[in-house]
N, CA, C and O atoms as CSV, one atom per row, in Angstrom:
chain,resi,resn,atom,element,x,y,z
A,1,UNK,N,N,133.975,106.761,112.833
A,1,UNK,CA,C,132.750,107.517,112.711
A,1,UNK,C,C,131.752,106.999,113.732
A,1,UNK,O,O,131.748,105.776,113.877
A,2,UNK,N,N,130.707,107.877,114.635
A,2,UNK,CA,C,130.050,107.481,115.437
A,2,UNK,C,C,128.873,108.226,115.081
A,2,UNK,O,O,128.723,109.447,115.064
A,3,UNK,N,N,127.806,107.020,114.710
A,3,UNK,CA,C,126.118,107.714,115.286
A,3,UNK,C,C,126.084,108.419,115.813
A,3,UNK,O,O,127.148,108.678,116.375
A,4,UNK,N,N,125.137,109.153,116.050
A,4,UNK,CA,C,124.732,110.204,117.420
A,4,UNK,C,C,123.230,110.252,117.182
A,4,UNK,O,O,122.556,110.884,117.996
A,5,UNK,N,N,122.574,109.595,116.057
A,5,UNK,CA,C,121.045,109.477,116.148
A,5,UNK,C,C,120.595,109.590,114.251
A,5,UNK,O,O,121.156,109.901,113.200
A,6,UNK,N,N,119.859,109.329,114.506
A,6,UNK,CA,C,118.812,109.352,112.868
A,6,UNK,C,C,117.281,109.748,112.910
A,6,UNK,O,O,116.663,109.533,113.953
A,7,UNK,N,N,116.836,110.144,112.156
A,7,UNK,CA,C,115.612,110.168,111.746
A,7,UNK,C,C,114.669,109.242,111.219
A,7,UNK,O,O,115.503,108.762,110.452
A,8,UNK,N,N,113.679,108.600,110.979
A,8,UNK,CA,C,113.215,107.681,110.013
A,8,UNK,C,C,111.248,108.907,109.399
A,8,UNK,O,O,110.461,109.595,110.049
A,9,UNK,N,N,111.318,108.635,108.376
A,9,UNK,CA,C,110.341,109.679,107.921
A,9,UNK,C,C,109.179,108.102,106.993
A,9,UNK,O,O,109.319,106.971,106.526
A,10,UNK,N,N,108.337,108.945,107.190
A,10,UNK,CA,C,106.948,107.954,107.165
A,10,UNK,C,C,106.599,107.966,105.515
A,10,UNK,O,O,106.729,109.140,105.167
A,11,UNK,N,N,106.285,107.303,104.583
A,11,UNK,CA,C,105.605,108.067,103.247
A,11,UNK,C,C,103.919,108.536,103.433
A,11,UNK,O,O,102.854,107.939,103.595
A,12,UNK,N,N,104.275,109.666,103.333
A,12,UNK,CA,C,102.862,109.976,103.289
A,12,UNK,C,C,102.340,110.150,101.938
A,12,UNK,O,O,102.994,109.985,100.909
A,13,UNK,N,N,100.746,110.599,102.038
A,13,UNK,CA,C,99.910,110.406,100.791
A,13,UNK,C,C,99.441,111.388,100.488
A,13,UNK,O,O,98.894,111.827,101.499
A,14,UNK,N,N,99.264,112.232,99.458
A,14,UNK,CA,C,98.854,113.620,98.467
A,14,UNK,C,C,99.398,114.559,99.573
A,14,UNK,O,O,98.622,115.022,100.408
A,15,UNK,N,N,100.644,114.830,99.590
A,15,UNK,CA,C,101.597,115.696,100.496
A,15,UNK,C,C,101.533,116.621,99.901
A,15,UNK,O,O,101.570,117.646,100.582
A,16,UNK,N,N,101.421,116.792,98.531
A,16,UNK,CA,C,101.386,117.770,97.751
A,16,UNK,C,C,100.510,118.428,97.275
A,16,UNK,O,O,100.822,119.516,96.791
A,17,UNK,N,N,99.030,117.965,97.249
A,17,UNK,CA,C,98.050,117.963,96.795
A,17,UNK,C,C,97.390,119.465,96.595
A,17,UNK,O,O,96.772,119.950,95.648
A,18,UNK,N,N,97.761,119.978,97.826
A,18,UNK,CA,C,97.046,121.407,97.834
A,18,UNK,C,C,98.278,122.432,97.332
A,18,UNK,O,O,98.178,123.443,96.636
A,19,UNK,N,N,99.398,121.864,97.885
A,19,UNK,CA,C,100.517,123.274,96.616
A,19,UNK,C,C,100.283,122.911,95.215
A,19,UNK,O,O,100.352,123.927,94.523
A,20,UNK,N,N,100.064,121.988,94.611
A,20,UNK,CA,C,99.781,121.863,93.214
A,20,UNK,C,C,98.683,122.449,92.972
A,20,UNK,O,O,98.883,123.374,92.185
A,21,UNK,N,N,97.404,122.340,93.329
A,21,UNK,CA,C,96.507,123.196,93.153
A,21,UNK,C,C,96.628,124.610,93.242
A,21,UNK,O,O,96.149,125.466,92.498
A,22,UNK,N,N,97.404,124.748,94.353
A,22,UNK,CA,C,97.655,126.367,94.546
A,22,UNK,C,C,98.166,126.401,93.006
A,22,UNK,O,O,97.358,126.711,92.131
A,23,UNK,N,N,99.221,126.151,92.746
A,23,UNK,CA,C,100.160,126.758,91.764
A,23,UNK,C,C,99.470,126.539,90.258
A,23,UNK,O,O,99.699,127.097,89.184
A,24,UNK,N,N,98.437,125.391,90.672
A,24,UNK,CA,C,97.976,125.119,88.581
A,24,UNK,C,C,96.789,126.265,88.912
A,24,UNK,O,O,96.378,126.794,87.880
A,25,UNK,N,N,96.299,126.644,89.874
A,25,UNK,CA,C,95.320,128.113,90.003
A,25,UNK,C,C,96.212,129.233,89.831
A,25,UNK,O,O,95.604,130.061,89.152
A,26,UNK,N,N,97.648,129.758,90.194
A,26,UNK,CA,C,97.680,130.767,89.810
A,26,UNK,C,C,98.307,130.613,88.412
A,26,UNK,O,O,98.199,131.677,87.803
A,27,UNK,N,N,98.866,129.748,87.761
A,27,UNK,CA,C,99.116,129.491,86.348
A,27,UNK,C,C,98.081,129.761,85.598
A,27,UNK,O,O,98.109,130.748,84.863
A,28,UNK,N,N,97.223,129.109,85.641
A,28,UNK,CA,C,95.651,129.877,85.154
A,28,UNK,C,C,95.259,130.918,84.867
A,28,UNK,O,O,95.014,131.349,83.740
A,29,UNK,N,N,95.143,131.526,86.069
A,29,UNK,CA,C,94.813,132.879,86.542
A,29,UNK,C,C,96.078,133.769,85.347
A,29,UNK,O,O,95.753,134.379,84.328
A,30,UNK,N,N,97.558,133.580,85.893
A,30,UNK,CA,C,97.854,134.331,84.521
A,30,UNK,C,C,98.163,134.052,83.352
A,30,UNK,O,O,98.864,134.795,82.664
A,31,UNK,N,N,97.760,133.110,83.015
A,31,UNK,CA,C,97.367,132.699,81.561
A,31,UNK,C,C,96.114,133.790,81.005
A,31,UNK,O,O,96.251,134.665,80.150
A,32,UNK,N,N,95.200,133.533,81.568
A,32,UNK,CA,C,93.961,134.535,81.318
A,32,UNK,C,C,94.355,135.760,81.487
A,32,UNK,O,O,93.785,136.687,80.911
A,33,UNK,N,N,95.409,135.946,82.321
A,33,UNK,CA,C,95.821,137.747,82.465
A,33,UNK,C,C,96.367,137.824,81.580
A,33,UNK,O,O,96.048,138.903,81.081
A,34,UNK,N,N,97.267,137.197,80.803
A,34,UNK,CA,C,97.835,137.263,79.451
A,34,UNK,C,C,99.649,137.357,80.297
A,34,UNK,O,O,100.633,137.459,79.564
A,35,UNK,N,N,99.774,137.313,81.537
A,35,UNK,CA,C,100.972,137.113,81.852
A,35,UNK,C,C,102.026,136.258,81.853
A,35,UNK,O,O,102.417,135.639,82.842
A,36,UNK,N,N,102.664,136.195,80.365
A,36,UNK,CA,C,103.146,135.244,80.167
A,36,UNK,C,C,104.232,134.679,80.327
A,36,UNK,O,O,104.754,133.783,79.664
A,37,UNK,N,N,104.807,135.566,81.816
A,37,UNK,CA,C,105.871,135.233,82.490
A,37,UNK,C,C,105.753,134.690,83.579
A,37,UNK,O,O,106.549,133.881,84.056
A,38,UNK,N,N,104.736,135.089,84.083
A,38,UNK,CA,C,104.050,134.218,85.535
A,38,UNK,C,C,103.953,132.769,85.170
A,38,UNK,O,O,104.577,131.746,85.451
A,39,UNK,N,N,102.744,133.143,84.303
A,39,UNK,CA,C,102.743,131.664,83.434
A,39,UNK,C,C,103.950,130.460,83.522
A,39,UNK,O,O,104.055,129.359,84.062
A,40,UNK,N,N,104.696,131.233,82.763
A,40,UNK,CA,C,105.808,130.030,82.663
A,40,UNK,C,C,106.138,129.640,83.740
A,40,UNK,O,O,106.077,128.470,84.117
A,41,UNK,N,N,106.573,130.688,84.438
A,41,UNK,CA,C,107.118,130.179,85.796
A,41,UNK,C,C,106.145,129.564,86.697
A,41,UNK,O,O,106.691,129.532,87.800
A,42,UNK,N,N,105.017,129.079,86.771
A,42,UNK,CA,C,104.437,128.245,87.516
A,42,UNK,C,C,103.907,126.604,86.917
A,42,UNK,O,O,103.215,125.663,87.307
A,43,UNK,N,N,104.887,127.068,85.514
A,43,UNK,CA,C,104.550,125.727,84.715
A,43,UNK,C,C,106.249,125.017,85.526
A,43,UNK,O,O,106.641,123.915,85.909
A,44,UNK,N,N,106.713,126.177,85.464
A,44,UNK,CA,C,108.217,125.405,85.879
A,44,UNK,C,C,108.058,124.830,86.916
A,44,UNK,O,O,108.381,123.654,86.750
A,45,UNK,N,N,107.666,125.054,88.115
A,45,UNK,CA,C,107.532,124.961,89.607
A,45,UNK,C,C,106.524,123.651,89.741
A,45,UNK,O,O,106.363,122.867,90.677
A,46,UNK,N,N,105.777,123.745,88.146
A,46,UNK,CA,C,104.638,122.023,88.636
A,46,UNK,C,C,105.646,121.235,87.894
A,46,UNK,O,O,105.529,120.050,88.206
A,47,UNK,N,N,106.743,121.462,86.897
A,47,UNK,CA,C,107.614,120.300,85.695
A,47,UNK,C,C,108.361,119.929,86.895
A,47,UNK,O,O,108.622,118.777,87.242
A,48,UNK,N,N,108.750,121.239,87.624
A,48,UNK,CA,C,109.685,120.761,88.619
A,48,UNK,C,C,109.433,119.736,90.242
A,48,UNK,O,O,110.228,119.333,91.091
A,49,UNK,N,N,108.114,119.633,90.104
A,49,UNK,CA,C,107.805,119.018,91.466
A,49,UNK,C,C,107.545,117.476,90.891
A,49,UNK,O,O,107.791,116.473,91.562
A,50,UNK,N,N,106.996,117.450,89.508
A,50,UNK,CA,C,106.728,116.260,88.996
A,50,UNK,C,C,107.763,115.222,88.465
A,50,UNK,O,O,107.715,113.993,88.510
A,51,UNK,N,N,108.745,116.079,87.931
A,51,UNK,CA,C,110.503,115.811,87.764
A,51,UNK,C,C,110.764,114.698,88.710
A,51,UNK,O,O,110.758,113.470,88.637
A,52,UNK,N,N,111.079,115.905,89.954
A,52,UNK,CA,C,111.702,115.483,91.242
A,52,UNK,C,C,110.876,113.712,92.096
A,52,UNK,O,O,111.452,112.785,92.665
A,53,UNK,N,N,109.629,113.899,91.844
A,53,UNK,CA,C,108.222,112.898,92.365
A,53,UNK,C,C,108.774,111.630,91.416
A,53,UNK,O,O,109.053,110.548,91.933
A,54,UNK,N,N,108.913,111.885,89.885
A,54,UNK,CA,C,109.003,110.987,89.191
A,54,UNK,C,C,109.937,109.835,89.043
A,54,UNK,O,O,109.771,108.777,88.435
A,55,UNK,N,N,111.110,110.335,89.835
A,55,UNK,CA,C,112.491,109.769,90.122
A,55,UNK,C,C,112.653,108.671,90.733
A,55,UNK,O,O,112.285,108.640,91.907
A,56,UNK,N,N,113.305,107.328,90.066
A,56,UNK,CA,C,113.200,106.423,90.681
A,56,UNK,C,C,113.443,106.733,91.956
A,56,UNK,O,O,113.831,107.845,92.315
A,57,UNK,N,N,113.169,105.500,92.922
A,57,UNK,CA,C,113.418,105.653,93.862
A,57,UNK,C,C,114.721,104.588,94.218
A,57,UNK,O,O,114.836,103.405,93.899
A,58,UNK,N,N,115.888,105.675,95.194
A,58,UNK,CA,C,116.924,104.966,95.418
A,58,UNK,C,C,117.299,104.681,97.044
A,58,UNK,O,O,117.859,105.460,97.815
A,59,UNK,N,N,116.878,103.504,97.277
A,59,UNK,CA,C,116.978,103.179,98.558
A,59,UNK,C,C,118.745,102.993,99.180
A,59,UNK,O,O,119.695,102.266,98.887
A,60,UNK,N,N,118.437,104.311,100.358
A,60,UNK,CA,C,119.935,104.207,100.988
A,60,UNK,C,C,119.810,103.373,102.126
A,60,UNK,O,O,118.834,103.465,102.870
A,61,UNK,N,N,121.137,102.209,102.396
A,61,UNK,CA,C,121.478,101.508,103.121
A,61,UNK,C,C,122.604,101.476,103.793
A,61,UNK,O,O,123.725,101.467,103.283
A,62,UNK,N,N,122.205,101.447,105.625
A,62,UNK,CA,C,123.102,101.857,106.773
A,62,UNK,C,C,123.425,100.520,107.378
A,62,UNK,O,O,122.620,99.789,107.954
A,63,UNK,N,N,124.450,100.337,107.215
A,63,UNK,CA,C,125.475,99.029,107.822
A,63,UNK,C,C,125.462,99.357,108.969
A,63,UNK,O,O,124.763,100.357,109.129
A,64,UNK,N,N,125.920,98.980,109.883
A,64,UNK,CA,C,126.647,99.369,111.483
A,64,UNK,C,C,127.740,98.027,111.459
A,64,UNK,O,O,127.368,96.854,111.478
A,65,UNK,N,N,129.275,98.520,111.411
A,65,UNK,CA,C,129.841,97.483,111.020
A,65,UNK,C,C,130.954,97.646,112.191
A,65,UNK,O,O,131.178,98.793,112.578
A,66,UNK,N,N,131.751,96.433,112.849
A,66,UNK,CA,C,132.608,96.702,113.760
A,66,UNK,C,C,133.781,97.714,113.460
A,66,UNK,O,O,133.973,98.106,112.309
A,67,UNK,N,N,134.521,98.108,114.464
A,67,UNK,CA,C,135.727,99.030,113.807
A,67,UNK,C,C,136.742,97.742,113.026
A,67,UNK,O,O,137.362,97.898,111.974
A,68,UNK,N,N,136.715,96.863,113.604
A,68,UNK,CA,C,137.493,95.336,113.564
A,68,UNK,C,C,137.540,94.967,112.166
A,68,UNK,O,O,138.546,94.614,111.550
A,69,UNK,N,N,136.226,95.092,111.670
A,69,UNK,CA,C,136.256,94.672,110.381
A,69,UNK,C,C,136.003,95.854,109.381
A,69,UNK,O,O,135.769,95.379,108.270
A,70,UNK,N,N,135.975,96.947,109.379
A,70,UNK,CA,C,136.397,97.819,108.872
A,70,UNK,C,C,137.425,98.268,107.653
A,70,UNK,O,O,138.518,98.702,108.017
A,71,UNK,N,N,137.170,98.200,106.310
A,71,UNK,CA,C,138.138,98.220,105.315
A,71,UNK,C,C,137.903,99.629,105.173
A,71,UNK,O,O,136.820,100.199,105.306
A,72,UNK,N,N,139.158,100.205,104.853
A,72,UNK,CA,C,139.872,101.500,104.604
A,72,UNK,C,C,140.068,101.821,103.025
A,72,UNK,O,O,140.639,102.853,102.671
């Protein structure tokens, strides 16, 4: 197997900040409309971002190991 390049990504801070707002405003919004299918579904979309956020975190680790020593 050969590299050919990687990425490295930065943590950034309230990345999310303004789609959550978007989405707990239109949850709102049809709550008061009495739409109580919208509703749900933008409760799902914040359970689901908070789910995903909440998850430990599992740090992946990249060896670079000779072919030489290489177990199969």
């Amino acid at each position: 197997m050969e590299v050919k390049g990687g990425i490295k990504f930065e943590r950034g801070i309230g990345v999310f900040n303004e789609f959550v707002e978007n989405i707990y405003s239109k949850r709102l919004q049809a709550k008061l409309e009495g739409n109580n299918v919208l509703q749900i579904v933008n409760k799902l979309i914040l359970n689901s971002l908070y789910g995903r956020m909440g998850m430990r975190n599992i740090e992946n680790k990249t060896v670079i190991v000779d072919k030489i020593k290489l177990k199969f």
